[in-house]
C-alpha positions as CSV (number, residue, x, y, z in Angstrom):
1,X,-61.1,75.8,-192.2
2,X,-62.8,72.7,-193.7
3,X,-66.5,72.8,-194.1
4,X,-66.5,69.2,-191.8
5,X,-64.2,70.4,-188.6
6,X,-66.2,70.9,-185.9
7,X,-65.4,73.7,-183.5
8,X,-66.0,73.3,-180.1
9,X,-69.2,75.4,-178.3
10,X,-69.3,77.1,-175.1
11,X,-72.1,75.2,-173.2
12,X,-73.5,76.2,-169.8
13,X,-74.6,72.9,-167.4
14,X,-75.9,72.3,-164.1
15,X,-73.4,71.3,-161.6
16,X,-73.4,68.7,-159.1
17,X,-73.9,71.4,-156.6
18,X,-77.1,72.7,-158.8
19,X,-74.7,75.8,-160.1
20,X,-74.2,76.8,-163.6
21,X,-71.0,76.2,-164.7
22,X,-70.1,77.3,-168.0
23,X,-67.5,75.0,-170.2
24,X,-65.6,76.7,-172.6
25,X,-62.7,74.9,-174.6
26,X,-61.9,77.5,-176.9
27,X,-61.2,80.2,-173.5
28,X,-59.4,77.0,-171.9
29,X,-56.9,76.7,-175.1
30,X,-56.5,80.7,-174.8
31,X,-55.6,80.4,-171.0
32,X,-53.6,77.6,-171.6
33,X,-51.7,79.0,-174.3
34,X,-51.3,82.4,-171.7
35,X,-50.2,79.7,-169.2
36,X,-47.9,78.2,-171.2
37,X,-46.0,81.6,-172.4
38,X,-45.9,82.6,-168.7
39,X,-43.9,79.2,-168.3
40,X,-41.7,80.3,-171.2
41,X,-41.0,83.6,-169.1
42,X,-40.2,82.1,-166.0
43,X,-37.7,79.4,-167.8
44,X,-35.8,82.6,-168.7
45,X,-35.6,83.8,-165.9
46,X,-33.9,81.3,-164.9
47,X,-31.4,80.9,-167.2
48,X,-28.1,81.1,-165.0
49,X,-29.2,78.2,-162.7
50,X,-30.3,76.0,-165.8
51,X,-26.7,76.3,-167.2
52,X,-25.4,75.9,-164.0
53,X,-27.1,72.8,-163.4
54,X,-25.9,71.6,-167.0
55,X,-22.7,72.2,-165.7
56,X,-23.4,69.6,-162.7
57,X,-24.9,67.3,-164.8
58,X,-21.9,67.3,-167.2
59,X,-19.3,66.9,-164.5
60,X,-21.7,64.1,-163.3
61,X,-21.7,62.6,-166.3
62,X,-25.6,62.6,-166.3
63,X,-27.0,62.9,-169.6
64,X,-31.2,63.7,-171.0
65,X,-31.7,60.2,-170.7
66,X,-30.8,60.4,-166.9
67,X,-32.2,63.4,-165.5
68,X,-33.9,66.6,-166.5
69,X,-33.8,69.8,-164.9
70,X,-36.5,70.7,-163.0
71,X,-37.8,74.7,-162.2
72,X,-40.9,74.2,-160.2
73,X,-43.0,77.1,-158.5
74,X,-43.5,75.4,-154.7
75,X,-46.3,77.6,-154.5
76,X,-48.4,76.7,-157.9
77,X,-51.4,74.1,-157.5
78,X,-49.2,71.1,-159.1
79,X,-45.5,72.5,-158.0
80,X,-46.4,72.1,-154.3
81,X,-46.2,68.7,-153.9
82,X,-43.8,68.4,-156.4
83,X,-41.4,70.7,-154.4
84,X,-41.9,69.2,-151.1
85,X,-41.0,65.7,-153.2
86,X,-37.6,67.7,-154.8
87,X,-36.8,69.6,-151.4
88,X,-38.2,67.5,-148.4
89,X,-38.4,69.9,-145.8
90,X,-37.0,73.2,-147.3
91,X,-38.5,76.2,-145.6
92,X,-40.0,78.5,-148.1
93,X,-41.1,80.9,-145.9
94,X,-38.6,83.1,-146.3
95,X,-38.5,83.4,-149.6
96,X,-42.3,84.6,-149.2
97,X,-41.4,87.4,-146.8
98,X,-38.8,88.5,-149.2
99,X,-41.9,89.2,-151.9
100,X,-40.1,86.1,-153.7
101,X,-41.8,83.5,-155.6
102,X,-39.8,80.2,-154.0
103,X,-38.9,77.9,-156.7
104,X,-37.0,74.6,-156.3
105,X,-35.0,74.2,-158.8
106,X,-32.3,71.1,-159.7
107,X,-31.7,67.8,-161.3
108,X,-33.9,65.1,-161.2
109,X,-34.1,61.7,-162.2
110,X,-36.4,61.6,-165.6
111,X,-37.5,57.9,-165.1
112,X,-41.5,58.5,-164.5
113,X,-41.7,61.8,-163.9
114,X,-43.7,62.4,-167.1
115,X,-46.5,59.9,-165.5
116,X,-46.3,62.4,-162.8
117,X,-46.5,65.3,-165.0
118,X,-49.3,63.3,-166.8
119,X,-51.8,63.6,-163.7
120,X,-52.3,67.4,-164.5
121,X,-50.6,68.3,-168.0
122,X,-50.1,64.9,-170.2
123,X,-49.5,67.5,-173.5
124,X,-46.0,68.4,-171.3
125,X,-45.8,64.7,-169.7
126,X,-45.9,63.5,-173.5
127,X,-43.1,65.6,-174.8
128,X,-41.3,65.0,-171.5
129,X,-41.8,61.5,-172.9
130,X,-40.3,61.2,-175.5
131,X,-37.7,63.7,-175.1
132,X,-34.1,63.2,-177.4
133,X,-32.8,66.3,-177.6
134,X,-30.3,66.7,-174.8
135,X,-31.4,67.7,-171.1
136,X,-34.8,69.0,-171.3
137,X,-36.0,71.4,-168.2
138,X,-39.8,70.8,-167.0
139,X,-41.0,74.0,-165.8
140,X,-44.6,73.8,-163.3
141,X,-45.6,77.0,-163.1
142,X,-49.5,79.0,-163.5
143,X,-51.1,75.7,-163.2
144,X,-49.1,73.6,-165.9
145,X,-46.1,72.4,-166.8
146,X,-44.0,73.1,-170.0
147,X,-40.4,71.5,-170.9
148,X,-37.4,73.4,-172.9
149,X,-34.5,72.6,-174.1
150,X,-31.7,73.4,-172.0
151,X,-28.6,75.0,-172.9
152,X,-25.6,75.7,-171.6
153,X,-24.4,79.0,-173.2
């Protein structure tokens, strides 16, 4: 490490509400990073409905400049609304009472959804962005959102 990069220091401040809160950027990296990963795991679990829906895009003739395919936990802090946006009115009840975690999952149309993404993860809405390498799949999931390449093998 250079002798000039400054490394960030936890700091504890007074609140607006006069309680300590304690800022941390190196344990927000780390639970990012944890976050991240997590999104990793849940893109493979999902596996067979991303190739299916690279089937439906190919036989739409939809390419990664038209839409991207979207995995998005409807009960995460940012998937919610997100959900309720992809699925208007979709029910997940059930899927709760099943002990499932209710994802909607399908294609989307990629013009602005990064700005969206943006509002809570711009490091995902930038490589959302400027995506080039085929379909990409945005995953919001843990509190963040991470985009993968799609394949469809």
């Amino acid at each position: 490490m250079a002798e000039d990069q400054v490394i960030p220091q936890a700091i504890v401040r007074e609140g607006p509400d006069g309680q300590l809160v304690l800022e941390d950027p190196m344990a927000l990296a780390v639970v990012r990073g944890i976050a991240k990963h997590n999104c990793r795991i849940t893109f493979k679990e999902s596996a067979e409905r991303v190739k299916y829906f690279v089937e439906r895009a190919a036989i739409r003739k939809l390419g990664g400049d038209d839409v991207v395919i979207v995995v998005v936990n409807a009960d995460d802090v940012h998937g919610a609304y997100l959900a309720a946006e992809f699925m208007p009115g979709m029910n997940w009840q059930p899927f709760r009472e099943r002990g499932e975690t209710p994802f909607a999952r399908g294609l989307a149309g990629r013009d602005g959804l990064d700005k969206v993404i943006a509002t809570f993860d711009p490091e995902a809405a930038e490589k959302l962005r400027t995506w080039t390498d085929g379909i990409a799949v945005l995953v919001v999931d843990h509190g963040i959102a991470e985009v993968f390449k799609a394949e469809s093998t």
